[in-house]
C-alpha positions in Angstrom: -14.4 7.2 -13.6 -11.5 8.6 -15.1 -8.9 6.5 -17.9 -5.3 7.3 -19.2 -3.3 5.0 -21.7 -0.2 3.9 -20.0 2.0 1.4 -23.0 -1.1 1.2 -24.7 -3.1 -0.5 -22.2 -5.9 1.4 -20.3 -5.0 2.5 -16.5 -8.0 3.4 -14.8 -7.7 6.2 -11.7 -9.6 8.4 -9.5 -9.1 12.0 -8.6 -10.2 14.3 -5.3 -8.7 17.7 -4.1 -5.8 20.0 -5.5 -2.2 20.8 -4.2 0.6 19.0 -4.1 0.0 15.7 -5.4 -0.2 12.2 -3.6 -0.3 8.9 -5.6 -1.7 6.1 -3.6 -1.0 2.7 -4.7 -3.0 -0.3 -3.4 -1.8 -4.0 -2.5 -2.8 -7.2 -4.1 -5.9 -7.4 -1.5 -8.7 -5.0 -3.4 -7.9 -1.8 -5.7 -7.6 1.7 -5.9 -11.0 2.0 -3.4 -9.2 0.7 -0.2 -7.9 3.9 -0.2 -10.6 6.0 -0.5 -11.2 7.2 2.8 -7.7 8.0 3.1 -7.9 10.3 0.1 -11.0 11.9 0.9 -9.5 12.9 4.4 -6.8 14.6 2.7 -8.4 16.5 -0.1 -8.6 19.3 1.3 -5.4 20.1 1.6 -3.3 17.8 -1.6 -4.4 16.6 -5.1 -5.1 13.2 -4.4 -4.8 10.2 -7.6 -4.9 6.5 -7.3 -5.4 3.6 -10.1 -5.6 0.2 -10.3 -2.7 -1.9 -11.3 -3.2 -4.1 -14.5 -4.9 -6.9 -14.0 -7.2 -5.2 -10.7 -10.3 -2.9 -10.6 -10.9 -1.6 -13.9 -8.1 -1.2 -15.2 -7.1 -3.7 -18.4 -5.5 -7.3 -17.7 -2.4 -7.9 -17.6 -0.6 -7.9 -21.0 2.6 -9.6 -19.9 3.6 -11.8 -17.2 3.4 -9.6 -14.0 6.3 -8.5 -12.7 7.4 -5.6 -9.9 9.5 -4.2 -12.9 6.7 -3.8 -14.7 4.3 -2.2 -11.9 7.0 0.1 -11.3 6.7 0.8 -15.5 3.3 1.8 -15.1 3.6 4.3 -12.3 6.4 6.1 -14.3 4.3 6.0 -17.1 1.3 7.9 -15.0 3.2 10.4 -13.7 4.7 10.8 -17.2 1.3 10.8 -19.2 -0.5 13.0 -16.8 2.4 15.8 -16.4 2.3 15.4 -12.1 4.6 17.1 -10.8 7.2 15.5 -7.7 4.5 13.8 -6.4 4.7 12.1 -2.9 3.6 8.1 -3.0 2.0 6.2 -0.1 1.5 2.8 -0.8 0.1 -0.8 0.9 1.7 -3.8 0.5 2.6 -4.5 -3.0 1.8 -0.5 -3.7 4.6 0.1 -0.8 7.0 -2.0 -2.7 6.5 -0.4 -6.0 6.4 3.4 -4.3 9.9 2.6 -2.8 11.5 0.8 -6.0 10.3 3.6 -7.8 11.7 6.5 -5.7 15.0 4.8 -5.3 15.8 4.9 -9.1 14.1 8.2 -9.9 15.0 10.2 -7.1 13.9 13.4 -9.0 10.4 12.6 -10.2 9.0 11.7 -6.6 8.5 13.2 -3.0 8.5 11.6 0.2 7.5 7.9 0.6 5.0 6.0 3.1 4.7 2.5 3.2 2.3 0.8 5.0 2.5 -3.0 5.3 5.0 -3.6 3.3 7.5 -6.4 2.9 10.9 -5.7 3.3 12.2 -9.2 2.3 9.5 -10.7 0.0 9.8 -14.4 1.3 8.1 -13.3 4.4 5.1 -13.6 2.9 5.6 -17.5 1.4 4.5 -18.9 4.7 0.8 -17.3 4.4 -0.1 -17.6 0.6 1.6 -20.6 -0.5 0.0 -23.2 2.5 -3.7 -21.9 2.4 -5.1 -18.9 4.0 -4.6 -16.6 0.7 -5.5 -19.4 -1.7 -8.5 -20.1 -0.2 -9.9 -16.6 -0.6 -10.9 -17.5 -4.4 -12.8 -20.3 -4.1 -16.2 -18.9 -5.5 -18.2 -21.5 -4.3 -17.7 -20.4 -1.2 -19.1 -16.7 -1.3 -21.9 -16.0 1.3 -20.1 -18.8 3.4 -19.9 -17.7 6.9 -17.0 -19.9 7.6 -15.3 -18.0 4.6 -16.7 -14.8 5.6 -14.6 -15.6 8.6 -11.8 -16.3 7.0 -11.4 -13.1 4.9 -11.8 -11.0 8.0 -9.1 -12.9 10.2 -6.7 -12.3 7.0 -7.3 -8.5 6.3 -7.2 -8.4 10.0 -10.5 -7.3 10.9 -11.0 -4.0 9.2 -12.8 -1.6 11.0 -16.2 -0.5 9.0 -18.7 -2.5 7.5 -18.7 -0.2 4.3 -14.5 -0.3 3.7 -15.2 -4.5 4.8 -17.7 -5.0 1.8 -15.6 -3.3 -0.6 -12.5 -4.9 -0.2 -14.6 -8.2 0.0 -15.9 -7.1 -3.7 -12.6 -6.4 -5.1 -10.9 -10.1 -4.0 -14.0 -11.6 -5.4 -13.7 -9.7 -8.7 -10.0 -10.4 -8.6 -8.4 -13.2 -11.1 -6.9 -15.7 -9.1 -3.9 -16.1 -11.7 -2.9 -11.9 -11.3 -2.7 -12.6 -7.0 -0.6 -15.4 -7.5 1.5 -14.2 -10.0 1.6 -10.9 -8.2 2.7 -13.1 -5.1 5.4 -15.2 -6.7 6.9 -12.0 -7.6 6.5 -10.1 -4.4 8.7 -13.0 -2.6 11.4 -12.6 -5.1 12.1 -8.9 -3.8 14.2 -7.7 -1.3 14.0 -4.2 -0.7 16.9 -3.6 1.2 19.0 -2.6 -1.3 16.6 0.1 -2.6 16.0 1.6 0.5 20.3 2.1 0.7 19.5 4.3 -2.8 16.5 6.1 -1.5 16.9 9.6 -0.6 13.8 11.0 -0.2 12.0 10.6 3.8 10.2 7.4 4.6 7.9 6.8 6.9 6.4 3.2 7.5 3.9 2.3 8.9 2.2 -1.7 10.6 -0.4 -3.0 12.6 0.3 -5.1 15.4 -2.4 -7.3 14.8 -1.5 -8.0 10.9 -1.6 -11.7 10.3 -0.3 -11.4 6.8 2.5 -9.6 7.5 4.0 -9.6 11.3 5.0 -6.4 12.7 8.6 -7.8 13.7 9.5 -7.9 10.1 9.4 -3.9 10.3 12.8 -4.5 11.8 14.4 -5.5 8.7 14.5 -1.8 7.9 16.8 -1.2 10.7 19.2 -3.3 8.6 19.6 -0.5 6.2 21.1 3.3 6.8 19.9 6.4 4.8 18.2 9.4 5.4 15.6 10.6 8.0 13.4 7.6 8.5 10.6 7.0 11.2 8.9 3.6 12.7 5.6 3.3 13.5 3.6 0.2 14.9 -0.4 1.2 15.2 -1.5 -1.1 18.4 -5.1 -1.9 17.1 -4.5 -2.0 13.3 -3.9 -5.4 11.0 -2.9 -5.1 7.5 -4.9 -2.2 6.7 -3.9 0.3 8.9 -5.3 3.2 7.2 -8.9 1.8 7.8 -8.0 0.5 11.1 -6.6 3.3 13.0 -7.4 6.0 10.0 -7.6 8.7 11.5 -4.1 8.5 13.5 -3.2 7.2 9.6 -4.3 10.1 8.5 -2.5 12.5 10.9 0.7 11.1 10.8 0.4 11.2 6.9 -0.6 14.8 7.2 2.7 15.8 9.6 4.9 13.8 7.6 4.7 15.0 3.9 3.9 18.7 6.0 7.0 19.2 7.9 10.4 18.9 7.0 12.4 16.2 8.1 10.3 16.1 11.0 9.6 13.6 14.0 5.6 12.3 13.3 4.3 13.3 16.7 0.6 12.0 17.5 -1.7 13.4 20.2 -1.1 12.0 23.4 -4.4 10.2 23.7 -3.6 8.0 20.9 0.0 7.1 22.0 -1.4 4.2 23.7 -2.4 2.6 20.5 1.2 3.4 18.6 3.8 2.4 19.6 6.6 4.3 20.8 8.1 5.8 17.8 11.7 4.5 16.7 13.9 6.2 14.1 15.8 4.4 11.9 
């Protein structure tokens, strides 16, 4: 377990690999260990870092009211403390949000983006966490609940693995109910459109089909926006965590994207069936 003091509160992170460096930034369903797979399959090849956000995992609690202003603060102030150089960001939900707000007003101090799950216009999400599903995560009474069990799993989408399942299970638990909502109220306050008009680095995004936090049609509000080389992706069997659903096809399209230049993402052909055909944007 490794810590860094980011604004005088504590930040912590985890570490695999060396090369170029990748930060991966997780959502406001579990921490930095949702993306551990994803990092380990990498490794070899990049330096891999992720922390937890204030106020999830390990890291301290929230010092402020939580705001997207100040999330994007405190990956600045990683990169800054810790000297990384250009890194490229991939980031889930909320982590996707910060990762492109970020890049869009420091064009020099990142790579190339991925965003995974990601709303584009924040109020998508109002329906889902504001009427029940979400909310009703955090009632601790209900832990070891089948009927809650249930639940969870029809809201993450049915992650594939019973390992990846139990942790992110164990991070919504440890979660404090205040930091998701907060977190939430300021997630449908955003719209990303106009950050994506600055950005100038690559994106790639990428959704599952079978997300029922986040539909896959809202992808399309990317279209609404020009800029540079951008690529599309909807993974057939995935929900909202598509790098444990479909991780290896994750994986490789991750590894093609921050490899080539200003390339096309092309998967083999006996996965094509479960991504859909590729649109650039």
């Amino acid at each position: 377990m490794s810590v860094v003091y980011v604004d005088k509160q504590l930040v912590h992170y985890e570490l695999l690999g060396r090369g170029r460096p990748i930060i991966f930034l997780h959502s406001w369903l579990g921490s930095w260990r949702s993306w551990m797979p994803s990092m380990e399959a990498v490794s070899d090849r990049y330096r891999t870092l992720a922390f937890d956000f204030w106020g999830f995992g390990d890291s301290a609690p929230p010092r402020d009211d939580i705001t997207i202003e100040r999330y994007v603060d405190q990956l600045n102030g990683f990169v800054e403390v810790l000297g990384i150089q250009t890194p490229h960001l991939v980031g889930h939900g909320l982590g996707g949000l910060i990762a492109v707000r970020a890049a869009s007003t420091q064009a020099a101090r990142y790579g190339k983006v991925l965003i995974t799950a990601t709303p584009i216009v924040g109020t998508v999400l109002q329906p889902a966490p504001q009427t029940g599903s979400i909310g009703r995560l955090f009632g601790r009474g209900a832990r070891g609940n089948e009927q809650w069990l249930k639940l969870v799993r029809q809201v993450i989408g049915g992650t594939n693995g019973a390992s990846n399942f139990s942790e992110i299970l164990e991070d919504i638990e440890a979660t404090d109910p205040q930091v998701v909502n907060q977190v939430l109220a300021a997630i449908t306050d955003v719209d990303l459109r106009s950050d994506l008009a600055r950005l100038q680095q690559p994106l790639l995004a990428i959704y599952g089909k079978g997300d029922t936090i986040l539909p896959a049609a809202h992808s399309a509000a990317i279209k609404d926006v020009a800029g540079r080389f951008r690529q599309l992706l909807i993974f057939e069997q995935s929900g909202h965590f598509p790098f444990l659903d479909q991780s290896n096809q994750f994986t490789r399209a991750l590894l093609q994207f921050f490899t080539d230049e200003d390339q096309v993402v092309e998967l083999k052909a006996e996965w094509r069936r479960r991504v859909s055909q590729r649109e650039f944007l």
